[in-house]
N, C-alpha and C positions, 0 to 999 in steps of 0.2 A: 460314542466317545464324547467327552464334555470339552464343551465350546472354550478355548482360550481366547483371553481376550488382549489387546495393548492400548496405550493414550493415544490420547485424540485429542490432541492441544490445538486453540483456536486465536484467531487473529486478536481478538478482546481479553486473550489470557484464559479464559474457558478451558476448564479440561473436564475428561470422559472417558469414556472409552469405548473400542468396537471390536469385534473380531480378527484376530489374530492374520489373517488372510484376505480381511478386507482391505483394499488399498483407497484410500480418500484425498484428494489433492486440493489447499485453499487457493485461493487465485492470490498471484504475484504482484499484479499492476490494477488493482481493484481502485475503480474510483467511488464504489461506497465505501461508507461509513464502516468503520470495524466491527463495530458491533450488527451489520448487515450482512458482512460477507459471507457466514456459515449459507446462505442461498444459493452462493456459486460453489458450494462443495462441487467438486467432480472426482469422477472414477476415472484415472488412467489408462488410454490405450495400450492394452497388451497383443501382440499378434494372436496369444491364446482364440481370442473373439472372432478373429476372420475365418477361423476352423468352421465357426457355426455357419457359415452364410452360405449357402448354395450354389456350388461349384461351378455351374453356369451363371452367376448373375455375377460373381466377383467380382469380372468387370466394370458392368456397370455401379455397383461400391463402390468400388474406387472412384469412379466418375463423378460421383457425387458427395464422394467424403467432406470437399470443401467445407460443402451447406452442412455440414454434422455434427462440428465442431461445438455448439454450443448447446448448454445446458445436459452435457453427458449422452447425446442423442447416438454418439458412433458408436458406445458401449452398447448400451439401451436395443437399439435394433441391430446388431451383430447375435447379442445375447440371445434375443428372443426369437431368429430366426432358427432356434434348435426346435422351437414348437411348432413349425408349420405344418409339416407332414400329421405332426400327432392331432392337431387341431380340425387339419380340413379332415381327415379321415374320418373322425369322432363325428362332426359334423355331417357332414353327406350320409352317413348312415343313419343318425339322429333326428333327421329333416326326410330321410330321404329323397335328396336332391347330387346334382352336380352340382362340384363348386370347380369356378374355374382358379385355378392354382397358378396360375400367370399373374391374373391380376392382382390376387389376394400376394403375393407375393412381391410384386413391384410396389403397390400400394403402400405394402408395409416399409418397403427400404425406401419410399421417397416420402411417406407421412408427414415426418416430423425437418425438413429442411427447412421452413417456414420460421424455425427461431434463428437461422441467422441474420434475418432481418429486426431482430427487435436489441434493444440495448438492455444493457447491465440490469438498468432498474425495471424494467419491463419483464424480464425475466425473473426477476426476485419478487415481483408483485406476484406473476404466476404461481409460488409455493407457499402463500401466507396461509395454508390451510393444512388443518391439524390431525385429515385423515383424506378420504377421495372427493369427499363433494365438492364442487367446486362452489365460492363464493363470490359476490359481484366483481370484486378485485381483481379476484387471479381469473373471472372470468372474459374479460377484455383482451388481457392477451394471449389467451388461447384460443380465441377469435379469430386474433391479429394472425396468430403463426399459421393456422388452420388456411386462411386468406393469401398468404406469403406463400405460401405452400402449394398451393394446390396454381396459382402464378408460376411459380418457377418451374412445379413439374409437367404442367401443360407444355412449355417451351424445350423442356430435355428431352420429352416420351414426341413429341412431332418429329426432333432431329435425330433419334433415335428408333424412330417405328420399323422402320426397317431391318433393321438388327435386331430387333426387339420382336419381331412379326406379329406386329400390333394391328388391330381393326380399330377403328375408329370408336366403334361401341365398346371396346374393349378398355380405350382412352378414355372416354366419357365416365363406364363407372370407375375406373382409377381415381378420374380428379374428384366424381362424388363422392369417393372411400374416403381420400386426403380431404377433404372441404368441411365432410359431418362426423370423422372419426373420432370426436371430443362433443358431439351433439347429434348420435342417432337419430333420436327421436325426430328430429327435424326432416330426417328423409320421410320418415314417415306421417309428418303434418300436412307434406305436401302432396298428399293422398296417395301414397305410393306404399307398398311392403316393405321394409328394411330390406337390401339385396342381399344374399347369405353372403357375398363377398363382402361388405362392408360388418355385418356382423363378426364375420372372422378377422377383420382389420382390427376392430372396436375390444374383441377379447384377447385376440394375438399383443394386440399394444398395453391392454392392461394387467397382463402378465409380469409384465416388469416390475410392477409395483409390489409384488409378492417374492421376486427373489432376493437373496441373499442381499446379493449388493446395493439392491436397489434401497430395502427392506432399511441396513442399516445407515445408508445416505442419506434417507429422507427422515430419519428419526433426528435426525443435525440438521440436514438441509433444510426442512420446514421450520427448524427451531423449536421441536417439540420438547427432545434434553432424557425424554424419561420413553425407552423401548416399550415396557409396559401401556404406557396410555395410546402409543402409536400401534400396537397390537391389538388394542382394544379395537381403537378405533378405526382398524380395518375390518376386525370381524364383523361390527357392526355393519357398514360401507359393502360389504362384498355382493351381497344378492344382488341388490340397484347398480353395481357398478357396470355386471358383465350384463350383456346377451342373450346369451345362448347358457343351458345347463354345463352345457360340454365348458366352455369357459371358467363357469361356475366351480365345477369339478375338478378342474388342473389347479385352480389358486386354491381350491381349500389343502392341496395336500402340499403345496409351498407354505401354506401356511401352518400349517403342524409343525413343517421345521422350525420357521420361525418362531414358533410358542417356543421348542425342545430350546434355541438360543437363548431365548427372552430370559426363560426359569435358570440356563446357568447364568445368565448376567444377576438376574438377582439376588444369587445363592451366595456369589463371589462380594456383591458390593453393597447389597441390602442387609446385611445380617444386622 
């Protein structure tokens, strides 16, 4: 079926457009600049999303919804809690290993609480980049969030272990998943293997950047303007981005879709 699309009018007067079903929200009480704000695009909580989250942890979601607020993170990881099962199974056969599905699973719903420490501009600094790599800019504060994060969920996973029936070593790689989930490689400088837990954090999180919503938020939200170049510049992006093959192989068929969008936004507004 071909993509419809509607406008996407911006706080600078900008207009565009996105998918008929996508929902985009600008910030109300933005203290930048107008012509900045397209950085705080966000996606909408709909209960739709708590569907995906895994019926024993919902709980703890909720628990932590606070810290999620920012930068579209409650979406973000609600969404991409629909790939866990598919991911660690893929993997543990792929590796042949156990992965523990605990951790890779907390890890994922506690990654990203680390931006609700950083402000407006720190967050907007975070998206000045035109596909996945990250640049000196945006990489400061994915530093910072990664640091804020892996602080806050040391303190919730202690007063939680219990409930949680957490082992300490189980804590341990949690806060290293949250700590290098935006800088693998770094587990591994420090003469260690990447844990297949943190691998599966690192692909599981960079999933989102390949779906639908994400796909057309960040084509405005990074200030790109043009689907096309932002399609580009993920195909390029994709191999370095993941892990794992298994990784590899779930975002290229997100991405197919995303070409099949791309070609009707074309058809309809490039002619």
């Amino acid at each position: 079926m071909k993509q419809t699309f509607r406008n996407l009018s911006f706080p600078n007067n900008l207009k565009s457009y996105v998918p008929t079903e996508v929902e985009l929200e600008f910030p109300t009480n933005s203290s930048l600049p107008k012509d900045d704000q397209h950085f705080l695009i966000s996606i909408p909580w709909k209960d739709k999303y708590a569907s995906f989250i895994p019926k024993k942890y919902q709980w703890f979601f909720k628990l932590i919804l606070p810290y999620l607020r920012a930068r579209t993170t409650d979406v973000h990881i609600a969404f991409c809690c629909q790939y866990i099962d598919q991911l660690i199974s893929t993997l543990s056969a792929d590796e042949d290993t156990k992965v523990n599905a605990k951790v890779v699973t907390l890890a994922f719903l506690l990654h990203d609480i680390g931006w609700s420490q950083l402000t407006e501009s720190e967050i907007a600094a975070s998206l000045g980049v035109s596909g996945l790599a990250l640049n000196k800019t945006a990489l400061g504060p994915k530093e910072k969030h990664a640091i804020e994060g892996t602080r806050i969920a040391s303190k919730i996973l202690q007063e939680h272990k219990a409930k949680l029936d957490l082992s300490e070593s189980e804590i341990d790689l949690i806060l290293k998943a949250i700590r290098y989930h935006d800088q693998p490689e770094q587990v591994a400088s420090q003469g260690n293997q990447i844990p297949i837990e943190v691998k599966a954090l690192v692909d599981l999180d960079h999933q989102w950047s390949f779906a639908k919503e994400a796909f057309w938020q960040d084509v405005y939200r990074k200030g790109i303007m043009d689907p096309q170049t932002y399609l580009d510049n993920l195909e390029k992006d994709l191999n370095s981005y993941f892990v794992t093959e298994a990784g590899r192989n779930m975002a290229r068929l997100h991405l197919a879709d995303r070409a099949q969008e791309v070609a009707d936004f074309n058809s309809q507004f490039l002619k």
